[in-house]
C-alpha positions as CSV (number, residue, x, y, z in Angstrom):
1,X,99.2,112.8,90.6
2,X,100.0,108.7,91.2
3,X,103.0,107.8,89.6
4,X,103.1,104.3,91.3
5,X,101.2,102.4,94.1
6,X,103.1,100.2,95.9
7,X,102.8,98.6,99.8
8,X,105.0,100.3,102.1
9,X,106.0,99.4,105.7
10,X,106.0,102.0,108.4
11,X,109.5,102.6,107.9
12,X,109.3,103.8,104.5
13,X,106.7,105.7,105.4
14,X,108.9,107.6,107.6
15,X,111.5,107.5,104.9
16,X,109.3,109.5,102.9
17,X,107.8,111.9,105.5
18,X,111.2,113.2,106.1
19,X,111.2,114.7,102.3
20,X,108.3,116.2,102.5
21,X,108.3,119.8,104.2
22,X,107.4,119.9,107.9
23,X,104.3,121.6,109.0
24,X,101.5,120.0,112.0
25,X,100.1,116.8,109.5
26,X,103.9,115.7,109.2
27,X,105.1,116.0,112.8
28,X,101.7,114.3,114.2
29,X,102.2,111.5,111.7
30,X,106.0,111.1,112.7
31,X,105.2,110.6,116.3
32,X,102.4,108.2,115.3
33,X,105.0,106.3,113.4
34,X,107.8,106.2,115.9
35,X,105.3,104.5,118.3
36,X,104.6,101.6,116.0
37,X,107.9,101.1,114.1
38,X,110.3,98.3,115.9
39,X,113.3,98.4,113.7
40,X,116.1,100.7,111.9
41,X,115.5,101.8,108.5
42,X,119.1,100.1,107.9
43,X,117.2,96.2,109.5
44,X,113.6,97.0,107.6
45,X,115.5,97.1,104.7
46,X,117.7,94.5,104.7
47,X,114.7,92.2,106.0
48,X,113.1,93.3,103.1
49,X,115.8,92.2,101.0
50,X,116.1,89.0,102.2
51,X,112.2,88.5,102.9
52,X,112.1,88.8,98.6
53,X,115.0,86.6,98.3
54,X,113.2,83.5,99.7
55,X,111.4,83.3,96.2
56,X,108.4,82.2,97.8
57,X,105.2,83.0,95.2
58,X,102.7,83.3,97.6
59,X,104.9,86.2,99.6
60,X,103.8,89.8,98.0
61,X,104.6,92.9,98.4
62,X,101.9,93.8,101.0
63,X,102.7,90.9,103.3
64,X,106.6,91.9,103.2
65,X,105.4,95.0,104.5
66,X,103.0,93.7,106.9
67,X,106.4,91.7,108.3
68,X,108.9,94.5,108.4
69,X,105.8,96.3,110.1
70,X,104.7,93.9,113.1
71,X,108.4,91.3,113.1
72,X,106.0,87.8,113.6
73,X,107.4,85.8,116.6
74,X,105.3,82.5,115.6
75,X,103.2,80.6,112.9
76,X,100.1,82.0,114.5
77,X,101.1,85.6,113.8
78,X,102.4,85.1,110.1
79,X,99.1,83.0,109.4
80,X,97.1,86.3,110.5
81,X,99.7,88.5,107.9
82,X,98.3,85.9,105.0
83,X,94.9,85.7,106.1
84,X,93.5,84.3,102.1
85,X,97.1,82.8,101.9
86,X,98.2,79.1,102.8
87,X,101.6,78.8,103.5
88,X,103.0,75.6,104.0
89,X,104.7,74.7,107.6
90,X,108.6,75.2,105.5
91,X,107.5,78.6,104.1
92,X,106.6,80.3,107.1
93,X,109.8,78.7,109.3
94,X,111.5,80.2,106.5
95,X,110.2,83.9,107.2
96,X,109.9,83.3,111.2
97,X,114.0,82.4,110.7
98,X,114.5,85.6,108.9
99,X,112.5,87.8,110.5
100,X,114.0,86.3,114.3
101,X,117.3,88.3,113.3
102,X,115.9,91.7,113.3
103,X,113.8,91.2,116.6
């Protein structure tokens, strides 16, 4: 049963994975996450903090994640996270500035 749907970075992912019982899905999916993932749970979550504390509209819940997932280095990365999405040239320094402490 859904109780909630809500965007989740890699990291949470992983979170979650490690309350579920092991068995082959889990450890396959574990080692497919540790590949990707670039930060701490501890840094994904405080970037996620501070990503929602910019109290910029146009930054959802699905592009926070998309952040924490792939850490943007410039304006042409964060443009491909908010593909139907125009930030303005303030906005995304903003996130590029936050997201340059976790890297």
């Amino acid at each position: 049963m859904i109780k909630s749907m809500e965007p989740l970075s890699l990291i949470e992912v992983k979170e979650l994975l490690k309350k579920i019982p092991e068995n082959e899905k889990s450890k396959e999916l574990v080692a497919y996450i540790k590949k990707f993932v670039k930060i701490s749970e501890e840094d994904g979550k405080k970037l996620k903090e501070e990503l929602k504390t910019l109290d910029i509209i146009k930054l959802k819940p699905e592009h926070i994640a998309k952040i924490i997932d792939l850490l943007p280095e410039d304006p042409e990365d964060i443009r491909k996270i908010f593909v139907n999405v125009s930030l303005t040239e303030n906005e995304i320094s903003k996130i590029l500035e936050i997201v340059k402490k976790y890297r």
